[in-house]
C-alpha positions as CSV (number, residue, x, y, z in Angstrom):
1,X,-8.2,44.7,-28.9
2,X,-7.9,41.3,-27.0
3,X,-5.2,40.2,-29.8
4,X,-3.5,43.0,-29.1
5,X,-3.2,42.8,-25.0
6,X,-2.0,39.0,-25.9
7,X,0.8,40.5,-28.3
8,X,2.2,43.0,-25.7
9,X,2.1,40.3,-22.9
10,X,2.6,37.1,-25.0
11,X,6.0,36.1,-22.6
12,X,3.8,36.4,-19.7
13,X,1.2,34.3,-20.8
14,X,3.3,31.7,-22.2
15,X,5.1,31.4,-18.9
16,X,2.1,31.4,-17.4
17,X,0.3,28.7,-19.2
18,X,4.1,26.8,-19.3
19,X,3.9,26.7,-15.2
20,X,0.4,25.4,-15.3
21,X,1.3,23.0,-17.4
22,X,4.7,21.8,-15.7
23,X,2.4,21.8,-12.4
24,X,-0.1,19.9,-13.8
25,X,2.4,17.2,-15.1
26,X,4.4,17.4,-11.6
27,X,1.2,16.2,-9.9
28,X,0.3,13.4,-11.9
29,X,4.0,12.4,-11.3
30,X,4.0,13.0,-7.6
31,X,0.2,10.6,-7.2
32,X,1.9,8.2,-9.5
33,X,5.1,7.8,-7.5
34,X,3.1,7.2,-4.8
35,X,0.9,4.9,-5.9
36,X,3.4,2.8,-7.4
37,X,5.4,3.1,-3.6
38,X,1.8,1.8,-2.0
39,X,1.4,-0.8,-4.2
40,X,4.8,-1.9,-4.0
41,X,5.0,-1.9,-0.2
42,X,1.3,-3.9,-0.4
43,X,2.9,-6.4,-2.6
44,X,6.3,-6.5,-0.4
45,X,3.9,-7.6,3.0
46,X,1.3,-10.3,0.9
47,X,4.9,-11.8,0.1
48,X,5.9,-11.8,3.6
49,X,2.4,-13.0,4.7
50,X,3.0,-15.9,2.4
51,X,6.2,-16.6,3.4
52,X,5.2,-17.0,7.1
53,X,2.3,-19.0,6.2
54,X,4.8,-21.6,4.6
55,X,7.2,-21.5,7.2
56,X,4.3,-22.2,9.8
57,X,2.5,-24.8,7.7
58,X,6.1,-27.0,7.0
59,X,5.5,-27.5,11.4
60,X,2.9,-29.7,12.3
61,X,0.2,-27.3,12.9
62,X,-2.0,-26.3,9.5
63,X,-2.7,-23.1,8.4
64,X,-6.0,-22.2,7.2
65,X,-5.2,-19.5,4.7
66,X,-7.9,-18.9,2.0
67,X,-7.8,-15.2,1.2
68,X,-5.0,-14.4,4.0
69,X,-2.1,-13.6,1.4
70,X,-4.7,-11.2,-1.0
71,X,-6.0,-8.7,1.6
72,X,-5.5,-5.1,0.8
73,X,-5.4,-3.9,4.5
74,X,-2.5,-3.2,5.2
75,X,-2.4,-2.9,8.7
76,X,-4.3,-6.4,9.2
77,X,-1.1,-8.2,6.9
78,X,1.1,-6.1,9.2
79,X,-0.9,-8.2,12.1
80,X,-1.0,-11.4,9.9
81,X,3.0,-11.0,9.8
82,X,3.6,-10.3,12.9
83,X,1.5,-13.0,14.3
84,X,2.9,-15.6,12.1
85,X,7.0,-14.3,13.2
86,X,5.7,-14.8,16.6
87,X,4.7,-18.0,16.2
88,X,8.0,-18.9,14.5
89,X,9.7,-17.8,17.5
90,X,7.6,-19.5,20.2
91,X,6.3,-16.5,21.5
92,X,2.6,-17.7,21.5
93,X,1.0,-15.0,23.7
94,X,1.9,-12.1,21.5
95,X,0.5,-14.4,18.0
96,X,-2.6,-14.5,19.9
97,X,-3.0,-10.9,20.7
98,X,-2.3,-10.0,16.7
99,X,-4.3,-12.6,15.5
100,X,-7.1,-11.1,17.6
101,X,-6.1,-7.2,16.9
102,X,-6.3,-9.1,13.0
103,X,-9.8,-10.5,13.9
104,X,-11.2,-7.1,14.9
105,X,-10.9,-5.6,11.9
106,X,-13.4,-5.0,9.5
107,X,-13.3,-7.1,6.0
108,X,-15.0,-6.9,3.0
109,X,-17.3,-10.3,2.4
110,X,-16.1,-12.1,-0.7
């Protein structure tokens, strides 16, 4: 009896189980892409980070930057890089205040 339901309707299963199938696949593709964007875009500010660090460290103030250029928030290497362009440009009350918006948030002890 089942075998024969899956005969008369066999096109509509296989499409059925063909969609699943293609959605499944289109998900894993979708989480991938955007991982791959994330981690990209993670890579593209600890870069930057370093960058500034350099360009700040060749003046004659040192840079203490153990850990600085491997965090994985981004929004405190967003404040890192900021900060440090600031402090190319001269503009020493606005490094402060994103060094400090930096400071405020919460690490993870190494």
């Amino acid at each position: 009896m089942p075998w024969e339901w899956l005969t008369a309707n066999f096109l509509t299963v296989v499409l059925s189980v063909g969609l699943a199938v293609l959605g499944i696949i289109g998900g894993i593709v979708v989480a991938l892409t955007f991982y791959l964007k994330s981690k990209k875009s993670l890579e593209k500010l600890r870069k930057e980070v370093m960058a500034g660090l350099v360009a700040v460290s060749k003046g004659e103030v040192l840079i203490y930057q153990d850990g600085l250029p491997e965090l994985e928030d981004k929004k405190k290497l967003r404040l890192i890089r900021d900060g440090l362009k600031a402090t190319e440009k001269f503009k020493h009350n606005k490094a402060i205040k994103k060094f400090q918006k930096a400071l405020t948030r919460a690490t993870i002890p190494s």
